[in-house]
Structures are given as C-alpha cells and as structure tokens.
C-alpha positions as CSV (number, residue, x, y, z in Angstrom):
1,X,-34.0,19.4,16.5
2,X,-37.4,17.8,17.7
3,X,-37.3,13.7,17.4
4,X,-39.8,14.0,14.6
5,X,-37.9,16.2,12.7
6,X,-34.5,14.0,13.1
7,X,-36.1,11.2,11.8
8,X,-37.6,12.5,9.2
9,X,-34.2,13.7,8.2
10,X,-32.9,10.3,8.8
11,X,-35.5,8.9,6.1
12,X,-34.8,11.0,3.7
13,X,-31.1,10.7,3.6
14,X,-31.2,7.0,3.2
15,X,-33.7,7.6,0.9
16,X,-31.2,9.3,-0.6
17,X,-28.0,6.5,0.0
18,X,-30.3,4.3,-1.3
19,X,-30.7,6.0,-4.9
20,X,-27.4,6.7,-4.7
21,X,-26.3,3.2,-4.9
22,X,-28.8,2.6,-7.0
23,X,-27.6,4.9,-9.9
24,X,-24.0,4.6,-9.1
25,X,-23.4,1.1,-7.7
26,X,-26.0,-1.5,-9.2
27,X,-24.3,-4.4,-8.6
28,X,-24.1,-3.8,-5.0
29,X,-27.5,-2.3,-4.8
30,X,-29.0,-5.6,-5.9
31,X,-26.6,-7.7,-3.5
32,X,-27.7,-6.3,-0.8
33,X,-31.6,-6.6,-1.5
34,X,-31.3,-9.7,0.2
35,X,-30.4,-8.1,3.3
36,X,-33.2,-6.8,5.7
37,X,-34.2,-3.3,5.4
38,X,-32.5,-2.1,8.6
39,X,-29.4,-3.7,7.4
40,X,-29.7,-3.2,3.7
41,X,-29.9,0.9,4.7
42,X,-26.6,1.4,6.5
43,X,-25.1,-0.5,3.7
44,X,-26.4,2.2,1.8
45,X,-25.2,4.7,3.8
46,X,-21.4,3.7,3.7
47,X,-21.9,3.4,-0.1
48,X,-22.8,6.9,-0.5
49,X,-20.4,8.4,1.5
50,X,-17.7,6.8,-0.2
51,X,-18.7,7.4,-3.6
52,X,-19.4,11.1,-2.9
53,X,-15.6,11.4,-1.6
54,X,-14.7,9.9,-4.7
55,X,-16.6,12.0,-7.2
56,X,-14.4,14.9,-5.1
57,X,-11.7,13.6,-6.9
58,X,-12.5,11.5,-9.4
59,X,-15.3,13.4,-11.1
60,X,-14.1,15.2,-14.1
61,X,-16.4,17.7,-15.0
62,X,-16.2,19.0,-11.0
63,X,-12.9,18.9,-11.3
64,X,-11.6,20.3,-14.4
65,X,-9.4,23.5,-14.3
66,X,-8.8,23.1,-10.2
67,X,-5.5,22.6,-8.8
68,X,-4.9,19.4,-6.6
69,X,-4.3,21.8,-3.4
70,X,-7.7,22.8,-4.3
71,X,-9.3,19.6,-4.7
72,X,-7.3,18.4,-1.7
73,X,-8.9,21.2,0.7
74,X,-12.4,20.3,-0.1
75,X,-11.7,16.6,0.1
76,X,-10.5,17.2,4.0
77,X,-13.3,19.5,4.8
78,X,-16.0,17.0,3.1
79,X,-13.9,14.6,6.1
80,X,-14.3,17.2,8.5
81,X,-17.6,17.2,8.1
82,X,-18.5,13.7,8.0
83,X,-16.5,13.5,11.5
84,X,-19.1,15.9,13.4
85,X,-21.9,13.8,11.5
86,X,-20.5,11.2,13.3
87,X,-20.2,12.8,16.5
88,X,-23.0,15.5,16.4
89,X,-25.3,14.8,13.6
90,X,-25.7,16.8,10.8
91,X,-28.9,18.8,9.4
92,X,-27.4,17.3,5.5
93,X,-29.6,14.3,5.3
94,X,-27.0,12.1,3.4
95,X,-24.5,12.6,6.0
96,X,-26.9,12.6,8.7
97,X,-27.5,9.0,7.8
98,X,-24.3,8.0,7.4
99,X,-23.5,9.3,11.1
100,X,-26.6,7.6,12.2
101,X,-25.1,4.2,10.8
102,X,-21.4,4.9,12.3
103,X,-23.0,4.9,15.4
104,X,-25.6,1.9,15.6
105,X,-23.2,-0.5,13.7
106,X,-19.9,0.6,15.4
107,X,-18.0,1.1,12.6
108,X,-14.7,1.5,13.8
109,X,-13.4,5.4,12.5
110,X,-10.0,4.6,11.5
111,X,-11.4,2.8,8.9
112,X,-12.6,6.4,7.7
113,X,-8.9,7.8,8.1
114,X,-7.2,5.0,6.0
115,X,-10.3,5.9,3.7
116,X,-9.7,9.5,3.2
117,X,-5.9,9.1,3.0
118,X,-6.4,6.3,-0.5
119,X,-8.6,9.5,-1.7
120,X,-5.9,11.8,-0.9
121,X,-3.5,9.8,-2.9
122,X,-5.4,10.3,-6.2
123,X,-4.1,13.9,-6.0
124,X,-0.9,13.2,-6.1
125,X,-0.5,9.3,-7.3
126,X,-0.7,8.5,-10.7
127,X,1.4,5.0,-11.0
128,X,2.1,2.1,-9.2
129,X,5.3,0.7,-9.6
130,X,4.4,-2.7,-8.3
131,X,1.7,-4.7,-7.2
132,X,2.6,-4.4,-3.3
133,X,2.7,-0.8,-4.2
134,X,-0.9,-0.9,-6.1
135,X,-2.2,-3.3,-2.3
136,X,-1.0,0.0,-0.6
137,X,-3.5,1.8,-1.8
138,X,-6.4,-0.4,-2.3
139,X,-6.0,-1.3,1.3
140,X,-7.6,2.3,2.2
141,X,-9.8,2.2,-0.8
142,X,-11.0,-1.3,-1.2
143,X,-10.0,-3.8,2.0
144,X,-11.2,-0.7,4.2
145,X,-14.5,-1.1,2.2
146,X,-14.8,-4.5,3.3
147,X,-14.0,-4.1,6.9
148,X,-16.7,-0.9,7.2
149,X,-19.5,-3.5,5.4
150,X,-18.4,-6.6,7.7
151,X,-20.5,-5.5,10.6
152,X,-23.9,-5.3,8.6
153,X,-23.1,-8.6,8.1
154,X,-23.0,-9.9,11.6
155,X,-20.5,-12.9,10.9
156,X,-20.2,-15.7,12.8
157,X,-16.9,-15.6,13.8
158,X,-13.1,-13.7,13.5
159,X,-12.9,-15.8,10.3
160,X,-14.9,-13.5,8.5
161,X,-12.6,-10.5,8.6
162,X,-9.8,-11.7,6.2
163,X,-12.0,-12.8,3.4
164,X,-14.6,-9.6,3.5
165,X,-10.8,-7.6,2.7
166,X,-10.5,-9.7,0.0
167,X,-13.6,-9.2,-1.6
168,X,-12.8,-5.4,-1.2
169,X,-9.1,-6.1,-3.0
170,X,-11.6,-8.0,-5.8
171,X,-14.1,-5.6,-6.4
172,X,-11.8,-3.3,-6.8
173,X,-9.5,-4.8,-9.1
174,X,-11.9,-5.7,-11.2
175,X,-13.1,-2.1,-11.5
176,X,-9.2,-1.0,-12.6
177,X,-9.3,-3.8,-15.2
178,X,-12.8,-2.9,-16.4
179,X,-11.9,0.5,-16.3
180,X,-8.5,1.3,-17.8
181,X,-10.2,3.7,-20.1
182,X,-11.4,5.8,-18.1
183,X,-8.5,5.9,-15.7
184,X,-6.1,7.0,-18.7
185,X,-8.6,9.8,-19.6
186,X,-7.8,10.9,-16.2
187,X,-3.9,10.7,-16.3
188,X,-3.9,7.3,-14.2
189,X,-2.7,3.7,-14.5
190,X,-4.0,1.8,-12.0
191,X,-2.0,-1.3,-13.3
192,X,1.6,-2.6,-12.2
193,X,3.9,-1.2,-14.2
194,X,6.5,-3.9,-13.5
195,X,4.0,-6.5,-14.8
196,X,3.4,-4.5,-17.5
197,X,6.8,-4.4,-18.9
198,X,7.3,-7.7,-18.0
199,X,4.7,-8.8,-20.7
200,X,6.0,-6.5,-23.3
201,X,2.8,-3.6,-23.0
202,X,4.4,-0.9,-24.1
203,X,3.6,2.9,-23.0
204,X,2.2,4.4,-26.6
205,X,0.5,1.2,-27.1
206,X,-1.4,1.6,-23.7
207,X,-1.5,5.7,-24.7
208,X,-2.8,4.8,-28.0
209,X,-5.5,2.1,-26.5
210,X,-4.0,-0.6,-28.7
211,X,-5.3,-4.3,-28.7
212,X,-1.9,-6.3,-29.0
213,X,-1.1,-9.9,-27.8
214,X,1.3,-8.3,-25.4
215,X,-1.8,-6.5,-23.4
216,X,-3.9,-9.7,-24.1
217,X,-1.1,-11.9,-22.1
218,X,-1.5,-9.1,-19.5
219,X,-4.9,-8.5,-19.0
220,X,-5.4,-12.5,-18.8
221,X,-3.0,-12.8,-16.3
222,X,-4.5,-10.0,-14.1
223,X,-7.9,-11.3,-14.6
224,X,-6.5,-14.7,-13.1
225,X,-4.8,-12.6,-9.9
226,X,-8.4,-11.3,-9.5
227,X,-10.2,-14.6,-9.2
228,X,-7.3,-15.4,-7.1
229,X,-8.9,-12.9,-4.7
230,X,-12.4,-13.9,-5.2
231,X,-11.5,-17.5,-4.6
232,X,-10.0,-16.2,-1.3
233,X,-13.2,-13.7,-0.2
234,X,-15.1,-17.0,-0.6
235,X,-13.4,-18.6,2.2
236,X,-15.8,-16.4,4.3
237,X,-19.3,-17.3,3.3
238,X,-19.1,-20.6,5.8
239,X,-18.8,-17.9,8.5
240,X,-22.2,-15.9,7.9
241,X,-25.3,-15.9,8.4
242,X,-27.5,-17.9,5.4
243,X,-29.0,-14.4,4.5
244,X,-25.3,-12.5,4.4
245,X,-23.8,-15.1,2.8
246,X,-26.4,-14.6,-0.1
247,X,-26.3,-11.2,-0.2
248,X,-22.4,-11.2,-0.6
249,X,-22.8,-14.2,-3.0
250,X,-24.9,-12.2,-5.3
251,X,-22.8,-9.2,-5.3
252,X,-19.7,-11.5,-5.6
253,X,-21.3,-13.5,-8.8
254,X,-22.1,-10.3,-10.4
255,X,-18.6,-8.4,-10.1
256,X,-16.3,-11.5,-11.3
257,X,-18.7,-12.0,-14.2
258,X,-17.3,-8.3,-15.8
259,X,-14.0,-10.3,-15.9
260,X,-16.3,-13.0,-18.3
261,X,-17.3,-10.2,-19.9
262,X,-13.7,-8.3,-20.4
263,X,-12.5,-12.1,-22.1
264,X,-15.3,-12.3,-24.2
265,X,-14.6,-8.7,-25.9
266,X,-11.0,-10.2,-26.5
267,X,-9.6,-7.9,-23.8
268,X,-10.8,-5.0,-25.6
269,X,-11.4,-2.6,-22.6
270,X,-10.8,0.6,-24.2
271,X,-13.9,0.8,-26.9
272,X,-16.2,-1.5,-24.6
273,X,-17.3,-1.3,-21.0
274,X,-17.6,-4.4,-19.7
275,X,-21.4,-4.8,-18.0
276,X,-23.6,-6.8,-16.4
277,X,-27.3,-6.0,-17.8
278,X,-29.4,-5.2,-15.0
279,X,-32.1,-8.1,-16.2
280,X,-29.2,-11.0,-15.2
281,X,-28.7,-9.1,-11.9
282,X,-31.9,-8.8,-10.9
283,X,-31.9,-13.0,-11.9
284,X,-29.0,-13.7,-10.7
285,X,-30.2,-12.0,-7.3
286,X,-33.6,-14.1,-7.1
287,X,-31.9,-17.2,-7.8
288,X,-29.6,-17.1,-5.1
289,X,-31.9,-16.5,-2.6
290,X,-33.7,-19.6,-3.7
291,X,-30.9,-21.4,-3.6
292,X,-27.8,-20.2,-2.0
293,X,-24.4,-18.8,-2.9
C-alpha cells in the first residue's frame, strides 16, 4: 500500500470514528471538541472500537436468534482482527485508524485483553451479586476505558491514573442507572442484587418496571455511590493540562447531570430516558472553555 493511499485510508476511517461517536456517544463527542484535532481523533478511534465490540453483543437486532457460542466466535475474531491492525495495519479504514492510534499514543494492549474479556462476560453474565462483583466487570469495561483515554490526555503526573479509572467506573454507572430499561429487555441487571434486596425492590416489581418507594430508596442511593465516583475522577483535573482538564470537565458535567435528570423524573427510568439535549451540551461545552472546569 503506497503512502498516499495509507493515508487516505487513515482519513477516512477517523472520518469515520469520528461520526461514530458522534451518533453513538454525544456526550463524549462534545468533551472532547476541546481537545486539538490530532488528539481529539485517536479519542475517536478508541471510541469506535469499543462501541463496535459492544454492538457484537449488545445489539439486539444483530443478535437475535444466535447462540452465545456464536456471538462469542465473532466477538474473538473482531479481537483477532483488531490485533493485526495493531500490528500490521489493516485495509478496514475504522480499524486501520484505531491501529494507527495504538501505535502513536502507546496504548498499552492489555488494556485491550481486560477489554474483550468484560465483552465476553455479557455472554454468559447476567447478575451481579454484589457490588465488588458488579467493579469486576466494569474494571475491563469502564476503568479500562479510562486508562486507554489517559494518554491523549498527556497528564502531568502518576496522579492522574487513579482518578481517569474513576471517571470510567462513573460514566458507566451512570449508563446502568440510566439504562435499566433497556438492560432488562436484554435479560440483564446490571444492579447489585444484594443492595437491591436490602432496600426491599423486589424481582416482579423490577420485571414489571414498577415505580415503588422501595426502588426510589434504591435508585437515590446508587445515584449518591455515583457522584461518589465523580467526586473522586475530579481529584485528577489538578494533574492536566488546562485544555484536558476542560475537555474532561465537559464530558464529566454532562454525564452526572443524566443522574439530575433520572431525580427529576422521580426515578422513573423505565418510561423515560434520561438525556442531556444536545443545545446544553454544545453550551455547556463553550462555557467551559471560557472558563474552566
């Protein structure tokens, strides 16, 4: 492949990561506007790749009437192949890109393995006993997330690397508690069910999508361990650069305000989606790069 033609396949596939976050991801898409266009690329990049990995699993309509084995088999050749992008290139643009950014940022590739292996749980994980159990897999689907985006950021300092995990443990979170919906339509809780049971929620209310004080109690006190972890991913800004620290700011501002959201519907996630309107993103983005995180 001639140089011209390589990078013309490495425009178009973060052409691509970059509408992919766009349309999947708009909170993040307009974090990261702050960041220069190099940098705001590669973040790109790592976004797409994971949320193709997760429509593998996650994406009902691709993966309706396929056995997990199946589902499993293209998830680990999807890996396979993002593994010679990374050491080979690849002539898929999107993954082409994404190998590209592995290898200027330095991404370390175990972060890819823990990565693939919270993907492969979906197959076969449907509950999470406690919350220690519920960390074990966010840490290779959300803290992981956080250490792969740490480098765009060029931080200051080892100080850094704690709090970017917790802002992947946040985001997260906040997407289970936004999202419970959607995660029953697939046959998952991603809620502890000790904590659950502790408050009184019981099963065939959940199953029935029932607003009782029993899931209100619950949902309030999940939304507090949530800001919990915000609170701690802000213990990091001090350690990057003014533009990073604004970019992760933004995003930060953004994602905790769904939990603002999820109270003000009276913890009624099942028949409304907590959302940000793009209009207060786009705001919210401007405003902090006037004036800081």
């Amino acid at each position: 492949m001639t140089s011209a033609v390589q990078d013309r396949l490495l425009q178009d596939g973060y052409r691509r990561c970059a509408e992919i976050t766009r349309r999947n991801g708009t909170t993040y898409y307009w974090g990261v506007q702050l960041l220069p266009r190099e940098r705001r690329r590669h973040v790109h990049a790592v976004y797409a790749l994971c949320r193709l990995a997760d429509d593998i699993v996650d994406d009902q309509a691709a993966t309706a009437g396929r056995s997990a084995a199946e589902i499993g088999s293209q998830l680990a050749d999807f890996a396979a192949d993002f593994r010679r992008a990374v050491t080979d290139g690849s002539a898929d643009p999107v993954l082409a890109a994404v190998g590209h950014t592995v290898r200027t940022v330095g991404i370390a590739p175990e972060c890819f393995d823990r990565f693939y292996g919270a993907m492969a749980m979906d197959l076969t994980t449907t509950r999470y006993e406690t919350w220690d159990d519920l960390l074990g897999y966010m840490e290779g689907s959300a803290a992981v997330i956080g250490e792969m985006m740490l480098p765009m950021l060029q931080p200051l300092g080892p100080e850094a690397f704690a709090p970017a995990r917790a802002l992947g443990f946040a985001f997260q979170y906040t997407n289970f508690l936004r999202d419970v919906a959607e995660d029953l339509d697939r046959g998952r809780i991603y809620l502890p069910q000790d904590q659950l049971r502790r408050f009184g929620v019981k099963p065939v209310d959940l199953g029935r999508r029932r607003v009782t004080p029993q899931w209100r109690a619950f949902l309030a006190h999940e939304i507090d361990r949530a800001r919990e972890l915000y609170r701690a991913a802000d213990r990091g800004l001090p350690f990057l650069p003014p533009r990073s620290a604004r970019c992760v700011g933004t995003a930060r501002v953004l994602y905790s305000r769904i939990l603002d959201r999820i109270e003000a519907a009276d913890y009624d996630v099942f028949r409304t989606r907590a959302r940000v309107p793009t209009w207060r993103k786009a705001g919210t983005a401007a405003r902090i790069l006037v004036t800081g995180p």
